[in-house]
MDTraj code that builds the backbone (N, CA, C; nanometers):
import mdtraj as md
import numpy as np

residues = "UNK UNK UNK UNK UNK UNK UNK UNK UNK UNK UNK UNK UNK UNK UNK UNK UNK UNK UNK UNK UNK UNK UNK UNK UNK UNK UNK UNK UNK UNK UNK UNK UNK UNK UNK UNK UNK UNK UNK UNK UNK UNK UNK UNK UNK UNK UNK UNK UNK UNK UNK UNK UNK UNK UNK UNK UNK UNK UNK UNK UNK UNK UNK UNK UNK UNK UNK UNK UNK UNK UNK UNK UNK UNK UNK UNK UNK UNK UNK UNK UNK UNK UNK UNK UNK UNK UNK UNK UNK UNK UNK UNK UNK UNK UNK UNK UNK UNK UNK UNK UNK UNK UNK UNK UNK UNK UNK UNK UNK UNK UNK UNK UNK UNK UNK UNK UNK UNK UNK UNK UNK UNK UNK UNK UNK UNK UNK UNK UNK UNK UNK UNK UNK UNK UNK UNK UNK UNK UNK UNK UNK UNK UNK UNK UNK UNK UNK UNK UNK UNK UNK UNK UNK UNK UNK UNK UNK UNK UNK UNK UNK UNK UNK UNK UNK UNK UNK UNK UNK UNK UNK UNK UNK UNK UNK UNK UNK UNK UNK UNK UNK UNK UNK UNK UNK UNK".split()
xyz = np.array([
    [-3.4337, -5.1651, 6.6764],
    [-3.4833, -5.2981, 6.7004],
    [-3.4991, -5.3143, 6.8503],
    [-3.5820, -5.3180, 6.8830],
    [-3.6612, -5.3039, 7.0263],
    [-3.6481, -5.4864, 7.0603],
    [-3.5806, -5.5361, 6.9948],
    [-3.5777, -5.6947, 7.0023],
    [-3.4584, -5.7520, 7.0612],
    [-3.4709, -5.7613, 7.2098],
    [-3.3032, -5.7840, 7.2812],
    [-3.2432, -5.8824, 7.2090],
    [-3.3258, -6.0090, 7.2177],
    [-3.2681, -6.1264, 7.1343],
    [-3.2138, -6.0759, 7.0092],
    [-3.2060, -6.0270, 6.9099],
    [-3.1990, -5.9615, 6.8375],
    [-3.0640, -5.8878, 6.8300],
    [-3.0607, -5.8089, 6.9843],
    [-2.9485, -5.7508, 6.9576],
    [-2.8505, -5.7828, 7.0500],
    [-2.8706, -5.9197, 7.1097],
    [-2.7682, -6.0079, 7.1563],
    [-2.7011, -6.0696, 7.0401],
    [-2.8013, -6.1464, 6.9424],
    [-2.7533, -6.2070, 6.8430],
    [-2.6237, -6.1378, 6.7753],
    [-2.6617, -6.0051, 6.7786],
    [-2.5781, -5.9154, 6.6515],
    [-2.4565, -5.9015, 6.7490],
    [-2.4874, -5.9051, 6.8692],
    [-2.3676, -5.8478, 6.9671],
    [-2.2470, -6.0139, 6.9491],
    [-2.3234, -6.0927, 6.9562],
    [-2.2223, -6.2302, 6.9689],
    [-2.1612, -6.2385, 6.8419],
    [-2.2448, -6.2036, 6.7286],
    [-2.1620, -6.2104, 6.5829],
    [-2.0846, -6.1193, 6.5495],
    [-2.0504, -6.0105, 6.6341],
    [-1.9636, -5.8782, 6.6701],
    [-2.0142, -5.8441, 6.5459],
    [-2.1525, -5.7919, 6.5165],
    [-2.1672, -5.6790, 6.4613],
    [-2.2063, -5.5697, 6.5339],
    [-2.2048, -5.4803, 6.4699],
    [-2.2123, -5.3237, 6.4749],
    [-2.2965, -5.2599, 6.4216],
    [-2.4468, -5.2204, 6.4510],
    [-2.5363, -5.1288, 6.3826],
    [-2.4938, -4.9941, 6.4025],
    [-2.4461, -4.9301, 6.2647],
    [-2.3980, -4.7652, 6.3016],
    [-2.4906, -4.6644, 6.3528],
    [-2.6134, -4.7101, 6.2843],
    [-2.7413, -4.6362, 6.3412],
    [-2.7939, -4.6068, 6.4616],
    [-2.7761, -4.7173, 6.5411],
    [-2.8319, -4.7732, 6.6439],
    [-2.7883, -4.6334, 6.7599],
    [-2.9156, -4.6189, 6.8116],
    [-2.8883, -4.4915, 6.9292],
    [-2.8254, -4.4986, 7.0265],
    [-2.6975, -4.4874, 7.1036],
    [-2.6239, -4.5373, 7.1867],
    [-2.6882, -4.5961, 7.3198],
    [-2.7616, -4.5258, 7.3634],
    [-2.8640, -4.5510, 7.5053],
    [-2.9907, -4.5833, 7.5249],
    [-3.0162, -4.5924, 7.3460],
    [-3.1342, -4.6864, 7.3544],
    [-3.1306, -4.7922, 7.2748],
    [-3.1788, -4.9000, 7.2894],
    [-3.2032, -5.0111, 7.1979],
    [-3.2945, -4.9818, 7.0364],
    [-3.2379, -4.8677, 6.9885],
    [-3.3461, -4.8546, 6.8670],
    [-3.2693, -4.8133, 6.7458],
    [-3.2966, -4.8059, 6.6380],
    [-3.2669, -4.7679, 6.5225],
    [-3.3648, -4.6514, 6.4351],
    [-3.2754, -4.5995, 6.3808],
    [-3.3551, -4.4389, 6.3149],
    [-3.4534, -4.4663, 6.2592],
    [-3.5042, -4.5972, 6.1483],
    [-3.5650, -4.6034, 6.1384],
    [-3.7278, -4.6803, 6.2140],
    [-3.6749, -4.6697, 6.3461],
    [-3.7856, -4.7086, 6.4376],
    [-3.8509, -4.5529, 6.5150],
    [-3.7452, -4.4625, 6.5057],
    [-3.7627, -4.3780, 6.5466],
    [-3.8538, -4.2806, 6.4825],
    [-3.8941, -4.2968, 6.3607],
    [-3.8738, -4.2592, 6.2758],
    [-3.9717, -4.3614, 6.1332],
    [-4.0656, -4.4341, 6.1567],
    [-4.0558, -4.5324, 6.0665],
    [-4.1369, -4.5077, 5.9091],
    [-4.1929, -4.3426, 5.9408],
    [-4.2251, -4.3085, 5.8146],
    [-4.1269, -4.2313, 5.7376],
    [-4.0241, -4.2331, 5.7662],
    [-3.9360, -4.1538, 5.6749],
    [-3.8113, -4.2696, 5.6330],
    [-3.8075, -4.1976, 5.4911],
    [-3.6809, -4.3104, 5.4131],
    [-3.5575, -4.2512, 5.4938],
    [-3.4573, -4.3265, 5.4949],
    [-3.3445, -4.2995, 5.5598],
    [-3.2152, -4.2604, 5.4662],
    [-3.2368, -4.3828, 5.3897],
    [-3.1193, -4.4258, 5.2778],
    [-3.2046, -4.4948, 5.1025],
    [-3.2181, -4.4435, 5.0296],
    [-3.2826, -4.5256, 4.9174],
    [-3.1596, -4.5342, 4.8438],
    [-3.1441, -4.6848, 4.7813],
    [-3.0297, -4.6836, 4.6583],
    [-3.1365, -4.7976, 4.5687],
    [-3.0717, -4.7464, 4.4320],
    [-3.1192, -4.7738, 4.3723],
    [-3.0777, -4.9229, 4.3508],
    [-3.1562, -4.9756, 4.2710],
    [-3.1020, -5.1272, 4.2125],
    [-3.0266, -5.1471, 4.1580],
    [-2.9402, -5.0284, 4.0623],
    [-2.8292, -5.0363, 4.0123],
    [-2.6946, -5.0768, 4.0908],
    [-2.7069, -4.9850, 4.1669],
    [-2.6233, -4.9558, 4.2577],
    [-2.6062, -5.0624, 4.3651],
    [-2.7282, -5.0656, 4.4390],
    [-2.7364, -5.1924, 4.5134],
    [-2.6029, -5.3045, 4.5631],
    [-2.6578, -5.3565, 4.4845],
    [-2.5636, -5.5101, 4.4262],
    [-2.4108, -5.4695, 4.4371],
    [-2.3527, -5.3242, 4.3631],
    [-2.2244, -5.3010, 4.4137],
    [-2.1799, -5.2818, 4.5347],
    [-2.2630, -5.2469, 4.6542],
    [-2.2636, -5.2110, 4.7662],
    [-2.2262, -5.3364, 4.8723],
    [-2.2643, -5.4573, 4.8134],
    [-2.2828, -5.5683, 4.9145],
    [-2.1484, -5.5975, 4.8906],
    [-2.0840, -5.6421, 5.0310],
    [-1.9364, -5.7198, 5.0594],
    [-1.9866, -5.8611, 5.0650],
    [-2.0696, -5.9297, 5.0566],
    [-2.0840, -6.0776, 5.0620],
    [-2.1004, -6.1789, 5.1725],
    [-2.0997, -6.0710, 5.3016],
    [-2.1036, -6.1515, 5.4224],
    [-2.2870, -6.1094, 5.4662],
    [-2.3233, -6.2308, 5.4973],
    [-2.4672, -6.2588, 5.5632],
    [-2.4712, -6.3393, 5.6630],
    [-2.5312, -6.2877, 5.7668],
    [-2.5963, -6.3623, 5.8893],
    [-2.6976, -6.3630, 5.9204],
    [-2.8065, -6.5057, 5.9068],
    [-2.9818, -6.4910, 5.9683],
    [-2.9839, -6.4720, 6.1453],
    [-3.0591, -6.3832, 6.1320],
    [-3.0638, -6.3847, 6.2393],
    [-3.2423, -6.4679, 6.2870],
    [-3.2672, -6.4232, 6.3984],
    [-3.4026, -6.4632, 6.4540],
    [-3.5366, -6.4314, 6.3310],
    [-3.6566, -6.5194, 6.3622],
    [-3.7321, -6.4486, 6.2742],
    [-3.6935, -6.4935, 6.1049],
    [-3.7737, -6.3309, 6.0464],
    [-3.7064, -6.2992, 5.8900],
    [-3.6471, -6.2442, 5.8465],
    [-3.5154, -6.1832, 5.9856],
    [-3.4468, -6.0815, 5.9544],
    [-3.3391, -6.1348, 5.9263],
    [-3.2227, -6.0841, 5.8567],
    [-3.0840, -6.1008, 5.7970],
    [-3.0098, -5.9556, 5.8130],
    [-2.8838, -6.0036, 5.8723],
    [-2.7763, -5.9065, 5.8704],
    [-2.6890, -5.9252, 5.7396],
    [-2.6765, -5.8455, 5.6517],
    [-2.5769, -5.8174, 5.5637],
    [-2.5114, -5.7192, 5.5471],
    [-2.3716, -5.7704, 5.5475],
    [-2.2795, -5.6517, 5.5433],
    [-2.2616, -5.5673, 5.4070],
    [-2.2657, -5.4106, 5.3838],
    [-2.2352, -5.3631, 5.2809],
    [-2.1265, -5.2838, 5.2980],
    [-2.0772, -5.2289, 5.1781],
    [-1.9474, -5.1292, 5.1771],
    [-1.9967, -5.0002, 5.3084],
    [-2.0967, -4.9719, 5.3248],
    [-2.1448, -4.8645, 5.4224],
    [-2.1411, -4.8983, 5.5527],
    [-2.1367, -5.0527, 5.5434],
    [-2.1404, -5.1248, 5.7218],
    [-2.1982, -5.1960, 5.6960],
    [-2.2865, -5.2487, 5.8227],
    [-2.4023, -5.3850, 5.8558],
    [-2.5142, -5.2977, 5.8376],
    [-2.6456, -5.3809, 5.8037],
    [-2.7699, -5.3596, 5.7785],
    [-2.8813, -5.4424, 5.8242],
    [-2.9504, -5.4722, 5.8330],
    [-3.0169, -5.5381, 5.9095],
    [-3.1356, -5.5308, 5.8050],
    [-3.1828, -5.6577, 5.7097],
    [-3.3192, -5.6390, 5.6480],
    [-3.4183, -5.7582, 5.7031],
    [-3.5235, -5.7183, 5.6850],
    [-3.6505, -5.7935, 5.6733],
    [-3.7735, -5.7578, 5.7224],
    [-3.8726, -5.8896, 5.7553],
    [-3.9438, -5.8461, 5.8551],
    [-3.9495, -5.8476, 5.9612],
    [-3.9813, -5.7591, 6.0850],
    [-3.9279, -5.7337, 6.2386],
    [-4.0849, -5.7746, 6.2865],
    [-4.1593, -5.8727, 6.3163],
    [-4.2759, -5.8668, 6.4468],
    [-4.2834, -5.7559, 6.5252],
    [-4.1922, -5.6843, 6.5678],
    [-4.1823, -5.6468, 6.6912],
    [-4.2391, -5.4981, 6.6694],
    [-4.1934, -5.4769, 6.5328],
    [-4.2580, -5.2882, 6.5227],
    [-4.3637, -5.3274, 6.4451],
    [-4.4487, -5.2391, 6.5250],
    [-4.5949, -5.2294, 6.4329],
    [-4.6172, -5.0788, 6.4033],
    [-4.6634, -5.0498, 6.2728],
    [-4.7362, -4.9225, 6.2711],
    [-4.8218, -4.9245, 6.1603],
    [-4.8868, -4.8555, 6.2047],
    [-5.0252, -4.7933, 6.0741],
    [-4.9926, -4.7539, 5.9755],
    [-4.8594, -4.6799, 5.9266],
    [-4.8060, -4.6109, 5.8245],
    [-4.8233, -4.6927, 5.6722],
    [-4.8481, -4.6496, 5.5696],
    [-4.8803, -4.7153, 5.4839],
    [-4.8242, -4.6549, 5.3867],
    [-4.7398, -4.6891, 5.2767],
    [-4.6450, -4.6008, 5.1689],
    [-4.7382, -4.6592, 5.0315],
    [-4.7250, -4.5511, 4.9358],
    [-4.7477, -4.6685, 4.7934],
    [-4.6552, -4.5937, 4.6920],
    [-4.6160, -4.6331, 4.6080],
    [-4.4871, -4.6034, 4.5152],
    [-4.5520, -4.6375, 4.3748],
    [-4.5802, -4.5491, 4.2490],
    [-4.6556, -4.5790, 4.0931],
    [-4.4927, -4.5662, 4.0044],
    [-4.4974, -4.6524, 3.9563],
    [-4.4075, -4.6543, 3.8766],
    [-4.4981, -4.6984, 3.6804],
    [-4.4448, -4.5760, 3.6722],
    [-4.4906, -4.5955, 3.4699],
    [-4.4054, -4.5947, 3.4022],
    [-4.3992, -4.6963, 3.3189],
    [-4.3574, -4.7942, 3.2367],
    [-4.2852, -4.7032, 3.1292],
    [-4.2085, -4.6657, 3.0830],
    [-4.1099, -4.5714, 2.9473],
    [-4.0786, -4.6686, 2.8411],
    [-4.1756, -4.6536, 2.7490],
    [-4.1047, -4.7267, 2.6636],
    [-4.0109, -4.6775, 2.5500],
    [-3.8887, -4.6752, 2.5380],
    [-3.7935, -4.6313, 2.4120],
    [-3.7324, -4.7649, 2.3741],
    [-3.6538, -4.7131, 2.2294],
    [-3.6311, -4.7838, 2.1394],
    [-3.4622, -4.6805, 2.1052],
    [-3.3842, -4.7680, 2.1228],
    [-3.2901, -4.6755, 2.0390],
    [-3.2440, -4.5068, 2.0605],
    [-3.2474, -4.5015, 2.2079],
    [-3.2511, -4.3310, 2.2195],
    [-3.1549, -4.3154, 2.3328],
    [-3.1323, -4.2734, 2.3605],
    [-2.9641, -4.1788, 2.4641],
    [-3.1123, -4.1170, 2.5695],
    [-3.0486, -4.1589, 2.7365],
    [-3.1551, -4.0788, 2.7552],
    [-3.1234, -3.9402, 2.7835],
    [-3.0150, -3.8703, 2.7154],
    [-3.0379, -3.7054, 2.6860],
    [-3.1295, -3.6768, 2.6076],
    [-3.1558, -3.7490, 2.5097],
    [-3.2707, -3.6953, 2.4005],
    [-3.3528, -3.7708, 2.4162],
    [-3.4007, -3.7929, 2.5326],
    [-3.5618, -3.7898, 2.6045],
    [-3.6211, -3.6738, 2.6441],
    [-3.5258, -3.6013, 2.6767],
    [-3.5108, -3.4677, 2.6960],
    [-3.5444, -3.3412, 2.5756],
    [-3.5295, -3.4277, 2.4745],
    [-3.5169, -3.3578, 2.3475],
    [-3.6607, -3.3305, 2.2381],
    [-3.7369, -3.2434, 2.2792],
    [-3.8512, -3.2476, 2.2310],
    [-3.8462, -3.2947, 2.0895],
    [-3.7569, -3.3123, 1.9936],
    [-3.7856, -3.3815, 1.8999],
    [-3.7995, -3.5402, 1.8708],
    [-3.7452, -3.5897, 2.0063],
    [-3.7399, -3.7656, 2.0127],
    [-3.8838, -3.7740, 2.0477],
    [-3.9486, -3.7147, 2.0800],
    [-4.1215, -3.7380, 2.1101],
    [-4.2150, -3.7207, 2.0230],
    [-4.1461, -3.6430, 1.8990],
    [-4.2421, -3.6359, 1.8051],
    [-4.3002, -3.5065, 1.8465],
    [-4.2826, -3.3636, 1.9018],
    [-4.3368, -3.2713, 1.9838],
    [-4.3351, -3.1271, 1.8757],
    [-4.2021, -3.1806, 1.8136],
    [-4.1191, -3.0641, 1.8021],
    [-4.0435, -3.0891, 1.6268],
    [-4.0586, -3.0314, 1.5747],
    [-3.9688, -3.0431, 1.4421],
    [-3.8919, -2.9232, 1.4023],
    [-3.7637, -2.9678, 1.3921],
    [-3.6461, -2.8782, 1.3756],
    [-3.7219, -2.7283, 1.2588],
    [-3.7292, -2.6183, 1.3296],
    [-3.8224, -2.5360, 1.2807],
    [-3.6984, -2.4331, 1.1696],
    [-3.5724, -2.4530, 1.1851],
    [-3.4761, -2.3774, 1.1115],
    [-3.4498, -2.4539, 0.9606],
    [-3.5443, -2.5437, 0.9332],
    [-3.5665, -2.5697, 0.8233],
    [-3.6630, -2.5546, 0.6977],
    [-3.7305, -2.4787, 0.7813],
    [-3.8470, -2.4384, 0.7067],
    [-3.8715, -2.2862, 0.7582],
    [-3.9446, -2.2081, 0.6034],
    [-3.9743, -2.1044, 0.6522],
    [-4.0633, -2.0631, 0.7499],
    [-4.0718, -1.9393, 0.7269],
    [-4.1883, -1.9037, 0.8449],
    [-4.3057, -1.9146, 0.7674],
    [-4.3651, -1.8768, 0.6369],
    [-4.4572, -1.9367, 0.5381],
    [-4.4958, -2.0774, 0.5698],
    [-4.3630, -2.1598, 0.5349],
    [-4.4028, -2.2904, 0.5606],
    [-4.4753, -2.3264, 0.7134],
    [-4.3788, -2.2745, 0.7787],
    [-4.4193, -2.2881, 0.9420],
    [-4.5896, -2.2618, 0.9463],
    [-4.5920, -2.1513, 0.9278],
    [-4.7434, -2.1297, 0.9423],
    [-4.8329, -2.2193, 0.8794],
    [-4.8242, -2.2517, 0.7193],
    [-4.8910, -2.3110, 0.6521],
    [-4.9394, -2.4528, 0.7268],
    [-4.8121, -2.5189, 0.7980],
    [-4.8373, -2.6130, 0.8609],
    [-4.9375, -2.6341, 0.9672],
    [-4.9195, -2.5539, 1.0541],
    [-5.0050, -2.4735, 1.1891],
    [-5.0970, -2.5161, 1.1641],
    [-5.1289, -2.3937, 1.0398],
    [-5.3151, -2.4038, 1.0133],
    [-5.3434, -2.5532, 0.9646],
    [-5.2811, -2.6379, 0.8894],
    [-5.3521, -2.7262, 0.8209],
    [-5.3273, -2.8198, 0.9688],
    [-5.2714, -2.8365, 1.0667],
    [-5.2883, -2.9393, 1.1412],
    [-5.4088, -2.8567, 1.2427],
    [-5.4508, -2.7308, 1.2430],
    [-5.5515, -2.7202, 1.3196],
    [-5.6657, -2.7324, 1.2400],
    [-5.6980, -2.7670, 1.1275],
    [-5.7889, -2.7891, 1.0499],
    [-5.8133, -2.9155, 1.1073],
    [-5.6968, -3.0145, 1.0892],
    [-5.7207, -3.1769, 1.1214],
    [-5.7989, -3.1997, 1.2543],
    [-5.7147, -3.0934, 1.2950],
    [-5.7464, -3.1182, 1.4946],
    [-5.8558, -3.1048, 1.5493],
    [-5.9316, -2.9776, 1.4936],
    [-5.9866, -2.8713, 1.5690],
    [-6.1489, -2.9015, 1.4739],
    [-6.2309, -2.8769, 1.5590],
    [-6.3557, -2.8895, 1.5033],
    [-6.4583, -2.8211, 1.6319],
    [-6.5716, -2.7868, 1.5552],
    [-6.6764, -2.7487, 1.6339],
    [-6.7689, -2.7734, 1.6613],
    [-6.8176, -2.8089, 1.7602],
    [-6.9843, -2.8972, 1.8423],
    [-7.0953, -2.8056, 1.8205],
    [-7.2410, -2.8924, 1.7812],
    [-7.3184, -2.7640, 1.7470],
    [-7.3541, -2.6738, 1.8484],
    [-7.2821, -2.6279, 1.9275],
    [-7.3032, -2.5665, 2.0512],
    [-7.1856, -2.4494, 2.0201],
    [-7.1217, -2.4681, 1.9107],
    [-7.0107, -2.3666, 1.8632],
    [-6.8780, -2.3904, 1.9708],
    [-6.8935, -2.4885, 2.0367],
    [-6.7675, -2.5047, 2.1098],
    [-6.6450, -2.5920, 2.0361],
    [-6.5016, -2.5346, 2.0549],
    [-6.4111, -2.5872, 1.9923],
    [-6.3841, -2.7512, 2.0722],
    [-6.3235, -2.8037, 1.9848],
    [-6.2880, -2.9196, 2.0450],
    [-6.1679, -2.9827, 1.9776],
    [-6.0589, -3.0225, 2.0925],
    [-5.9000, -3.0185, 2.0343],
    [-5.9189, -3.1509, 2.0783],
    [-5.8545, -3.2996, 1.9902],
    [-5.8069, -3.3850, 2.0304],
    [-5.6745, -3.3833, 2.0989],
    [-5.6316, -3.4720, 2.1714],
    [-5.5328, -3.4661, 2.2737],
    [-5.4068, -3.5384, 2.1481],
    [-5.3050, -3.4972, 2.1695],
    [-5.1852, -3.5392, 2.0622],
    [-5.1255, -3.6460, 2.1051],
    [-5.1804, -3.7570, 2.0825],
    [-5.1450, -3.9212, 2.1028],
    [-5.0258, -3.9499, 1.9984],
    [-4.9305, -4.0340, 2.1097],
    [-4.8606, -4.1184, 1.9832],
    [-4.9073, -4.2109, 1.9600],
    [-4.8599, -4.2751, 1.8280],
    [-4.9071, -4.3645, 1.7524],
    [-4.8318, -4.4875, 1.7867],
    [-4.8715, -4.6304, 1.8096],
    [-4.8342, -4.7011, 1.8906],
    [-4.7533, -4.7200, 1.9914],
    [-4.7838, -4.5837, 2.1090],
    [-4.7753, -4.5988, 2.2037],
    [-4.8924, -4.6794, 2.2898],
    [-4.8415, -4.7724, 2.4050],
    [-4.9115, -4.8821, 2.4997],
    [-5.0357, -4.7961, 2.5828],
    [-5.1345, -4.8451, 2.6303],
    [-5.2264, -4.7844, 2.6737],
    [-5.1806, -4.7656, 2.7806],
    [-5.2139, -4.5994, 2.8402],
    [-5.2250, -4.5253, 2.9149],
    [-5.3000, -4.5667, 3.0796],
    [-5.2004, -4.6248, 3.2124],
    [-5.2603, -4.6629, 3.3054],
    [-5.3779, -4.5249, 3.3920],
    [-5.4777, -4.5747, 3.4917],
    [-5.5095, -4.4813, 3.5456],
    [-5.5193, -4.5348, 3.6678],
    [-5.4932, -4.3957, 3.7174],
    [-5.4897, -4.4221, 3.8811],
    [-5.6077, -4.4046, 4.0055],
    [-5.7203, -4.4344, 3.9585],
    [-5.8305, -4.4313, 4.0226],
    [-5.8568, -4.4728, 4.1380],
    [-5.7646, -4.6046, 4.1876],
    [-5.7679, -4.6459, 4.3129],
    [-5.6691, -4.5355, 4.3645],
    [-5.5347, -4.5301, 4.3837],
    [-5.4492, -4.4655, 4.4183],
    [-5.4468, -4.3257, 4.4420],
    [-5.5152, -4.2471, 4.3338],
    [-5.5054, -4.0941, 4.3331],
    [-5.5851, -4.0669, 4.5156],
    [-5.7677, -4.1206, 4.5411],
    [-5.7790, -4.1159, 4.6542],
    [-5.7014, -4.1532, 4.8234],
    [-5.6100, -4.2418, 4.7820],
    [-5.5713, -4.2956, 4.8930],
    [-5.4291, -4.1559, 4.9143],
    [-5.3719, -4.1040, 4.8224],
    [-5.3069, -4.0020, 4.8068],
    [-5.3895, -3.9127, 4.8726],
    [-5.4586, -3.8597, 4.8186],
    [-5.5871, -3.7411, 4.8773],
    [-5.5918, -3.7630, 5.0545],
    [-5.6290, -3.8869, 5.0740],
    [-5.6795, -3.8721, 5.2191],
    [-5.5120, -3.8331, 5.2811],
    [-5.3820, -3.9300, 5.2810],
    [-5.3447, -3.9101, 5.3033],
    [-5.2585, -3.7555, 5.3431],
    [-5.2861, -3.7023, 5.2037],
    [-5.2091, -3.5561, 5.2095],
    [-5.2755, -3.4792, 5.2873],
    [-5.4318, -3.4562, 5.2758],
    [-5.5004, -3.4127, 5.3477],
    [-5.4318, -3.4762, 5.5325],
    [-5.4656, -3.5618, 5.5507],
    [-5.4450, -3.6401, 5.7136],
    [-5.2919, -3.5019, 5.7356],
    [-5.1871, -3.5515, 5.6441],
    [-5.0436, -3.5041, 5.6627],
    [-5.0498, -3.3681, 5.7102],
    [-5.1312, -3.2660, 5.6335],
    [-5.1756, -3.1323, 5.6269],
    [-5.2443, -3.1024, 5.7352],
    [-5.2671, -3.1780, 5.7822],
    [-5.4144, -3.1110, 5.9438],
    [-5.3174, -3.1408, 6.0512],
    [-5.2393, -3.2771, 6.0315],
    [-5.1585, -3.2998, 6.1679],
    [-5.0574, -3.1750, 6.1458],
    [-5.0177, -3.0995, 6.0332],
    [-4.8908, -2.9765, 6.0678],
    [-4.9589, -2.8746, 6.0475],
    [-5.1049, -2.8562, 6.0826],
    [-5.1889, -2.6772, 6.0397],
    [-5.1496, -2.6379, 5.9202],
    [-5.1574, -2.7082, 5.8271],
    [-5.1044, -2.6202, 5.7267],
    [-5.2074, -2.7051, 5.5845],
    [-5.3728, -2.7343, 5.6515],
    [-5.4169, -2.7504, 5.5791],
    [-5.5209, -2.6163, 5.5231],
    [-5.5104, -2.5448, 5.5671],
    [-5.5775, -2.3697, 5.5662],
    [-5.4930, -2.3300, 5.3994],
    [-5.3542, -2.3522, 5.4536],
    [-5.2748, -2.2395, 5.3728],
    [-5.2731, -2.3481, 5.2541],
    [-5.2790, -2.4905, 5.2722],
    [-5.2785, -2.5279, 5.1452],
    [-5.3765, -2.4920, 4.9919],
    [-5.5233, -2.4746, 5.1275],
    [-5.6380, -2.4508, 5.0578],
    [-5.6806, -2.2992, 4.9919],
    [-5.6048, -2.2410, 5.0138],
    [-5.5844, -2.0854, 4.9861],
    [-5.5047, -2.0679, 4.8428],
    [-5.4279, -2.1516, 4.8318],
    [-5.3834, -2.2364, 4.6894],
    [-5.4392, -2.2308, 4.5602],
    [-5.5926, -2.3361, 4.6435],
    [-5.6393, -2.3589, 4.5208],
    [-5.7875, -2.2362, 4.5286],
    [-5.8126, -2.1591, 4.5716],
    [-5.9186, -2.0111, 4.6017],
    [-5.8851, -1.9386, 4.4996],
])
top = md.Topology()
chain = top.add_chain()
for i, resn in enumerate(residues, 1):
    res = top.add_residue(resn, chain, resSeq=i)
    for name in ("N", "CA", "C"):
        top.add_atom(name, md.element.get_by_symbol(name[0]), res)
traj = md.Trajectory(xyz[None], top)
């Protein structure tokens, strides 16, 4: 926090930023402001806080957690170009442990195959590639994709996937290592 006021305030309320660089007025994540430092989750969160808060200047707030003082909000004072985006998709279950999410049979993927013979096994095979599988008059096969059955429609990421692209690309040229990425896909 490049913000004296700021860190007079914290100094009169005798807090203590652990972060804070001894000889300079800054914090790691100024140093630093595209990289995560600390992520906790939301679970967790909430156990972390001791209950003491102080506003400071601005929209920032000092709150103390079991780890120390923290300092959230928004700061005026740092600006940068950096731009993050985070996709989160939606899981929907019903009734399941999430070990056996894990479990190719909670998806419908997989059926316990030590119950049936290998006759049977096969017999099955073929008759679901009968269902599946068909041919265009061009003699090309054509497999439908194995949808569940009222599962919620499927988001797409059409805005997002590009803004990913430029970025990775940008990331890749500033460390030379957009050559070797592209050798990848050759």
């Amino acid at each position: 926090m490049n913000d004296a006021h700021c860190w007079n305030q914290l100094k009169d309320m005798g807090i203590l930023i652990s972060d804070a660089a001894i000889n300079e007025r800054s914090c790691l994540y100024e140093k630093n402001p595209g990289e995560i430092h600390l992520l906790i989750g939301a679970d967790y969160a909430g156990k972390l806080l001791a209950g003491n808060i102080k506003h400071l200047s601005g929209s920032l707030v000092a709150v103390q957690t079991l780890l120390g003082w923290t300092v959230m909000g928004k700061s005026d004072i740092i600006n940068t170009n950096k731009s993050s985006s985070l996709l989160v998709l939606p899981l929907h279950v019903n009734n399941a442990k999430i070990s056996d999410l894990w479990n190719l049979d909670s998806l419908g993927i997989k059926e316990d195959s030590t119950k049936r013979t290998k006759t049977e096994t096969q017999e099955l095979a073929l008759e679901h590639f009968r269902e599946t599988v068909s041919r265009d008059s061009t003699g090309i096969y054509k497999e439908n994709l194995p949808w569940l059955d009222g599962h919620p429609p499927l988001h797409d990421n059409k805005e997002l996937a590009p803004k990913r692209l430029k970025y990775t690309v940008k990331s890749l040229k500033s460390k030379s290592r957009l050559n070797e990425y592209q050798e990848v896909f050759n």
